[in-house]
SETOR-515291 format. One line per field, with one value per residue (C-alpha): residue in three letters; x, y, z. Coordinates in steps of 0.25 Angstrom, whole numbers, plus 5000, padded with zeros to 4 digits. Layout:
BEGIN
residu = c(ALA / ...) .
x = c(X / ...) .
y = c(Y / ...) .
z = c(Z / ...) .
***
This chain:
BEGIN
residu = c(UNK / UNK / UNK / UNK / UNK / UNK / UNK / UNK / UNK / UNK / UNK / UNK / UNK / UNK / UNK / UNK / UNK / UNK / UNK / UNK / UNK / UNK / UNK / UNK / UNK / UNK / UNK / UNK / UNK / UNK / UNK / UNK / UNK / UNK / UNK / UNK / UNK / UNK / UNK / UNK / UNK / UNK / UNK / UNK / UNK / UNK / UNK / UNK / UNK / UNK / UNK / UNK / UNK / UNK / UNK / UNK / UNK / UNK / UNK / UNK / UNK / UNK / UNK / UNK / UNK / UNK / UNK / UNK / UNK / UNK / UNK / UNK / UNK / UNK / UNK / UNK / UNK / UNK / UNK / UNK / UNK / UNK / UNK / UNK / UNK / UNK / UNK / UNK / UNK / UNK / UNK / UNK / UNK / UNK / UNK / UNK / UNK / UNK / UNK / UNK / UNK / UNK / UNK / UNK / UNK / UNK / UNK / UNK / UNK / UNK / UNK / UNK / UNK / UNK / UNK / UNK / UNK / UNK / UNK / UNK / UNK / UNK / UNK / UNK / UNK / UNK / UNK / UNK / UNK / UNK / UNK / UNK / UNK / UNK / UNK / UNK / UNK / UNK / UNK / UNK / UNK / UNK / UNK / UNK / UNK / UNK / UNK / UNK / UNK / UNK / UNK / UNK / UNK / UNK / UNK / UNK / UNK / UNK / UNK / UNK / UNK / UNK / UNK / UNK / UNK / UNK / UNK / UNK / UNK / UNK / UNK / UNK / UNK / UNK / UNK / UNK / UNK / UNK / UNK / UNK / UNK / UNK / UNK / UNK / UNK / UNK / UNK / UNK / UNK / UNK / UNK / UNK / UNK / UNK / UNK / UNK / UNK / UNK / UNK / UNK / UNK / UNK / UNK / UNK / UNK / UNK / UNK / UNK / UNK / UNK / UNK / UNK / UNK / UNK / UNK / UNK / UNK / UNK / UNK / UNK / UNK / UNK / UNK / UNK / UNK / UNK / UNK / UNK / UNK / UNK / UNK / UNK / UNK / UNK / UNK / UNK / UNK / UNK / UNK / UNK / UNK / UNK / UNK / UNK / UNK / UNK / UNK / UNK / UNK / UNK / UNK / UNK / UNK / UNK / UNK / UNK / UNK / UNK / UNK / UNK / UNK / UNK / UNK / UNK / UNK / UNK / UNK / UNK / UNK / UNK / UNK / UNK / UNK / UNK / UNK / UNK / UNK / UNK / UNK / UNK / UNK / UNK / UNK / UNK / UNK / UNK / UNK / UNK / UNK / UNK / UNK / UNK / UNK / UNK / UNK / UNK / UNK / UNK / UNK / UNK / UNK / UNK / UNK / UNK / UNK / UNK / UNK / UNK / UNK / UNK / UNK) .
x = c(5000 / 5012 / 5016 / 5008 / 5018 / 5010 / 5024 / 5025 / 5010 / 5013 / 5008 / 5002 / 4989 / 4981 / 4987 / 4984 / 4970 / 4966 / 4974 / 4967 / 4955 / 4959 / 4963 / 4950 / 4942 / 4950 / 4948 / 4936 / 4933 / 4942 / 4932 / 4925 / 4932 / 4928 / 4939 / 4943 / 4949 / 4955 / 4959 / 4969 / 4970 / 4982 / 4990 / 5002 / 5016 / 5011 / 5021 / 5028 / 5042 / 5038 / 5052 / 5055 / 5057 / 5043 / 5037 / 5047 / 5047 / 5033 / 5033 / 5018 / 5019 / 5025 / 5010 / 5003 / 5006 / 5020 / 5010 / 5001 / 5012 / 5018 / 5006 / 5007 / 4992 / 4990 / 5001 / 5008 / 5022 / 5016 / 5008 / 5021 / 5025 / 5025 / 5010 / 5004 / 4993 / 4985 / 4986 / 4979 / 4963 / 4966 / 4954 / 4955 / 4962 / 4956 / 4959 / 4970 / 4978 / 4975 / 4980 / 4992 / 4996 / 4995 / 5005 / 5013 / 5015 / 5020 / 5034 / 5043 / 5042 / 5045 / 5047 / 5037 / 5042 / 5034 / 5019 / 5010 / 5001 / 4985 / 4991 / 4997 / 4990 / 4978 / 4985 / 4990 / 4976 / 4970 / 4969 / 4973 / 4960 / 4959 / 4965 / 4972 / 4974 / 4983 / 4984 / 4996 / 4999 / 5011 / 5023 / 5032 / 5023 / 5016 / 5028 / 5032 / 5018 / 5021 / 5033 / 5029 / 5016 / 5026 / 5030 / 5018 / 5018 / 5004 / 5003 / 4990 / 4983 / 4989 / 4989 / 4997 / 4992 / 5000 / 4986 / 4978 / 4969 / 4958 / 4956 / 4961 / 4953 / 4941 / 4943 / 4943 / 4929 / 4921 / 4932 / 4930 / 4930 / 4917 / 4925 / 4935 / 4940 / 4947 / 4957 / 4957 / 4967 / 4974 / 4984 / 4973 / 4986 / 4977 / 4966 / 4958 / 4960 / 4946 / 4938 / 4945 / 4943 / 4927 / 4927 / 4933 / 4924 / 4913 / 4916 / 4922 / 4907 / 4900 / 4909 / 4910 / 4900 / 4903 / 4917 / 4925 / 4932 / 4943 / 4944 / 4955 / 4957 / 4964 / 4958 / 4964 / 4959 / 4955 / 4940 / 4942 / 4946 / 4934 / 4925 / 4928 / 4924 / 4911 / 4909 / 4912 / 4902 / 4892 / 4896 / 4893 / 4879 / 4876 / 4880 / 4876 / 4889 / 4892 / 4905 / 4913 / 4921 / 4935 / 4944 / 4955 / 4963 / 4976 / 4978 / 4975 / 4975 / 4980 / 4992 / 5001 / 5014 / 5028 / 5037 / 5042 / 5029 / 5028 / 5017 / 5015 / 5006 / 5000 / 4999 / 4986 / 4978 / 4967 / 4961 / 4948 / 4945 / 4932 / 4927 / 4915 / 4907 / 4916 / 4915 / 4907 / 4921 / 4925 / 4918 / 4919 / 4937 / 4936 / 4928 / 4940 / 4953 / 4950 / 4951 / 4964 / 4970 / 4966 / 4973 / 4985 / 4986 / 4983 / 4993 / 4985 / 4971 / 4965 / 4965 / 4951 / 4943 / 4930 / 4921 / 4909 / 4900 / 4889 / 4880) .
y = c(5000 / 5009 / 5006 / 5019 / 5033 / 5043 / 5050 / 5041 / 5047 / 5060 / 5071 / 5060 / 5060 / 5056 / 5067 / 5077 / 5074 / 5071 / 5082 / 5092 / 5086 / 5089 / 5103 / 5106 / 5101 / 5107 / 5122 / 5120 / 5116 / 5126 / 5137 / 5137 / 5142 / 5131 / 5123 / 5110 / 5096 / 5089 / 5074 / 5066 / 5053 / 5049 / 5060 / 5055 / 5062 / 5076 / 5080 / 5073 / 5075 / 5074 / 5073 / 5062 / 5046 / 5040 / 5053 / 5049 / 5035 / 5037 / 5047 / 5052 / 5066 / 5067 / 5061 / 5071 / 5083 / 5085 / 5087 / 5097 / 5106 / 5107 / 5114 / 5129 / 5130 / 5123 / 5128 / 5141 / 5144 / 5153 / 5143 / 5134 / 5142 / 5139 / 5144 / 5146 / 5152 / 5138 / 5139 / 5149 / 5146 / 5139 / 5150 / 5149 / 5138 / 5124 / 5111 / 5107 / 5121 / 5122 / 5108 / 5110 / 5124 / 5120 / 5109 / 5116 / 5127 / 5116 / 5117 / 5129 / 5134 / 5124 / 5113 / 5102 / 5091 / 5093 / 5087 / 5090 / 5078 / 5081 / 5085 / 5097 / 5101 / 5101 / 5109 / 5117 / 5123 / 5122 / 5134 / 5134 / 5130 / 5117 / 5104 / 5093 / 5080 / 5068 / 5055 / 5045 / 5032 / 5030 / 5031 / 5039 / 5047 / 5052 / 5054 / 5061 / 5068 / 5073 / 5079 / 5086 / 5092 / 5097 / 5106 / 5115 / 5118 / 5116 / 5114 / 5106 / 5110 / 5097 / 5084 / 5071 / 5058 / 5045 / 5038 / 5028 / 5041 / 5029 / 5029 / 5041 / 5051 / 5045 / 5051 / 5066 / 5063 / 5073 / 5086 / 5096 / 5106 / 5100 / 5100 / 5089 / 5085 / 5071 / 5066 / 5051 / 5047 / 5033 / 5025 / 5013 / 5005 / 4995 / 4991 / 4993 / 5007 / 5010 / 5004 / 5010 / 5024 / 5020 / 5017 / 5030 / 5038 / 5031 / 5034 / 5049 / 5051 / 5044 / 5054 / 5067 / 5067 / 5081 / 5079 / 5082 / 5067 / 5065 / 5051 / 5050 / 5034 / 5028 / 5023 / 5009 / 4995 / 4992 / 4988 / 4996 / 5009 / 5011 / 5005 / 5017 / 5029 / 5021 / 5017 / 5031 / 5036 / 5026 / 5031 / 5045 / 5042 / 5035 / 5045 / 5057 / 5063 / 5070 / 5065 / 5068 / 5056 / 5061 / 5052 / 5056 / 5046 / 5048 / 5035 / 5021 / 5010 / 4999 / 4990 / 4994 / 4985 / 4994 / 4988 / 4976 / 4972 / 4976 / 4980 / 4996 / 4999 / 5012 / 5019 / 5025 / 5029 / 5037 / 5041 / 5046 / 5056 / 5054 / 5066 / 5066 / 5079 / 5087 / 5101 / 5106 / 5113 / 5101 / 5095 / 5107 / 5107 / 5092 / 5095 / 5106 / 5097 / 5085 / 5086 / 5094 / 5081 / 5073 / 5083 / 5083 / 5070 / 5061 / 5049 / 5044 / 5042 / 5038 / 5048 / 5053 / 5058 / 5058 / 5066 / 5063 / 5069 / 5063 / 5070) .
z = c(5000 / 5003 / 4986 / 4979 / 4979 / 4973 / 4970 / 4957 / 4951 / 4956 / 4945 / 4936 / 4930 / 4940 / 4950 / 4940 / 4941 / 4956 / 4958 / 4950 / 4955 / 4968 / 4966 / 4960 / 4972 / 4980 / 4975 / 4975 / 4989 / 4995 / 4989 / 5000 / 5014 / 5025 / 5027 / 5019 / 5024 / 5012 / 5012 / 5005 / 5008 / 5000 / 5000 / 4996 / 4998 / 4993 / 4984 / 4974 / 4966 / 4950 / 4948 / 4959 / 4957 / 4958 / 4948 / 4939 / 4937 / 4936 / 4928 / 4930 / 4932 / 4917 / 4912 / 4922 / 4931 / 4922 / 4908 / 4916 / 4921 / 4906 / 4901 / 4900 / 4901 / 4913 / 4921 / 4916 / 4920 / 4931 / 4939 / 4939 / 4949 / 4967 / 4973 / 4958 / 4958 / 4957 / 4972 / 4974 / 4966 / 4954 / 4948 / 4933 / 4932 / 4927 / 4938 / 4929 / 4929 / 4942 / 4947 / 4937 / 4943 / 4956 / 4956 / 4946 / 4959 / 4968 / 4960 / 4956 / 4943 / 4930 / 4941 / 4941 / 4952 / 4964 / 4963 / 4974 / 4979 / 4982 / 4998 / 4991 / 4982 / 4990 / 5002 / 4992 / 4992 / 5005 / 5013 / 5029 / 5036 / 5025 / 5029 / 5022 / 5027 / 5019 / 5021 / 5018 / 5020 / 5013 / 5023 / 5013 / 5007 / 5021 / 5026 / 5013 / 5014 / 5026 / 5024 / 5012 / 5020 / 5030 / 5019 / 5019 / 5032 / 5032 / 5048 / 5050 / 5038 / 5032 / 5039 / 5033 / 5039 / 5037 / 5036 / 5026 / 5020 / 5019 / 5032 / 5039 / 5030 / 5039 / 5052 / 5045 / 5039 / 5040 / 5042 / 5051 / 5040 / 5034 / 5020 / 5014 / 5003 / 5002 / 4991 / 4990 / 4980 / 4984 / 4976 / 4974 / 4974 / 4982 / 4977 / 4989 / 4989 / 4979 / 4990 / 5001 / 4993 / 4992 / 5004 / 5010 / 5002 / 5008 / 5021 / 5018 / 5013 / 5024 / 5034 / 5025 / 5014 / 5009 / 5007 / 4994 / 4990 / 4977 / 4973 / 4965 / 4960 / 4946 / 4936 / 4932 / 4927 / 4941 / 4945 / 4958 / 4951 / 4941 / 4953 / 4964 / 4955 / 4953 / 4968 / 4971 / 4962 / 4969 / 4983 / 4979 / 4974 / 4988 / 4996 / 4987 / 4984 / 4969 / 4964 / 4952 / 4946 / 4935 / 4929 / 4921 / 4910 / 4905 / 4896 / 4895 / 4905 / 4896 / 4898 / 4885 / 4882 / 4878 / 4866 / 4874 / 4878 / 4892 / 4899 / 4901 / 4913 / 4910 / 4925 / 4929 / 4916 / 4923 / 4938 / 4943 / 4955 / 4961 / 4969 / 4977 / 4982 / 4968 / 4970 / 4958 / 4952 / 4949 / 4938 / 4929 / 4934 / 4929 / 4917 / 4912 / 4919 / 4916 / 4899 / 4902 / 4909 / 4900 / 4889 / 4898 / 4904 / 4891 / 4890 / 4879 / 4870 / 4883 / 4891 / 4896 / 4907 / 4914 / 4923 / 4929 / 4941 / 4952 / 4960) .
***
């Protein structure tokens, strides 16, 4: 269980998009002044190297953040820059730009190594009476996690706690705050992790029904993947919740042979991020973005995506 370092997917495909998803939500939700308690139960270590071991041998970033940040229309020289002005609103910008020119600010001009992690990008944001609390169960990542939170000097605002997000998420339902958003985003490494992820937002509803929820979850030739968004859906039509559903497809899932005949795994082809109670912004975001990653992201003819809402 201890296998899955995020630091080799870091700035790929699917960071891209549950991360500009995320942003979205999130600028949304701190539109109004009462304070906001935000989740993330698999935060990972928080910042990344793009030019570091695992990002290289993978490789990722090149396919994904790396193709973003070389578009002058998307991120001009002058957002490339520490405390862009993406910080501040993101008004006028579409998700994509915004999402773009916020990670962009997190390295000095023309330098592209550093990607943020959702813990960063989201504290990035929050203003002081918000709260954000990660959890990480990785030795070396929380502890790496740790270390990199330290940095912001954050005080209290930020708690990092060396705990399975499944369960400890539990004991914070409902806030005190009345308003929370949760990113649930695990590796699904184990197979058991989609019903541990239906299983949490079962209980998340039962506890805090008015809560904001990102599912993030790959989409692979795997019963279990293409059965959660549909046993998410149902969940939300028991207990009347809307929901919006996304899915965002950079090329084919098919086993290919090279010239010798091997095998050629193809990585993840695709993701989804489920959201239940979406802010109304967020369709229309998704509507404009998601066409731009498709443009953007293509690896080849198959490359596609969907959107589709519940109420």
């Amino acid at each position: 269980m201890f296998s899955y370092r995020h630091a080799f997917h870091a700035g790929n495909h699917a960071d891209v998009f549950k991360h500009t998803v995320v942003l979205t939500v999130l600028r949304h939700l701190l539109q109004k002044d009462t304070p906001l308690t935000v989740f993330d139960t698999h935060a990972g270590a928080g910042l990344y190297r793009l030019d570091g071991d695992y990002a290289e041998k993978s490789g990722e970033a090149a396919q994904g953040f790396l193709r973003l940040i070389a578009d002058p229309k998307l991120v001009p020289e002058a957002a490339k820059k520490p405390a862009a002005a993406a910080t501040e609103t993101g008004t006028g910008l579409t998700a994509l730009q915004d999402y773009a020119q916020l990670v962009a600010s997190f390295n000095s001009a023309g330098s592209h190594k550093v990607y943020p992690g959702s813990p960063f990008i989201i504290q990035r944001l929050l203003r002081e009476r918000d709260k954000l609390k990660l959890f990480e169960i990785h030795p070396t990542d929380a502890k790496t996690l740790s270390a990199n939170i330290a940095q912001l000097d954050a005080g209290r605002q930020v708690a990092v706690l060396r705990e399975d997000g499944f369960e400890g998420l539990k004991k914070f339902l409902p806030p005190p705050t009345k308003r929370a958003l949760v990113l649930c985003d695990p590796s699904y490494e184990i197979k058991s992790d989609y019903a541990r992820v239906l299983s949490l937002m079962v209980d998340s509803l039962k506890r805090f029904a008015t809560g904001t929820y990102l599912i993030w979850y790959p989409i692979i030739p795997r019963p279990e993947a293409h059965e959660l968004p549909r046993k998410l859906k149902t969940l939300c039509s028991k207990t009347g919740r809307p929901w919006l559903n996304a899915s965002l497809t950079v090329k084919s899932s098919k086993l290919r042979s090279d010239a010798q005949g091997e095998v050629i795994r193809p990585g993840l082809p695709a993701s989804g991020m489920f959201v239940i109670n979406p802010p109304h912004t967020l369709k229309v975001a998704l509507e404009i973005a998601l066409p731009q990653m498709v443009s953007l992201l293509t690896q080849d003819k198959n490359a596609s995506s969907t959107l589709e809402i519940g109420i």
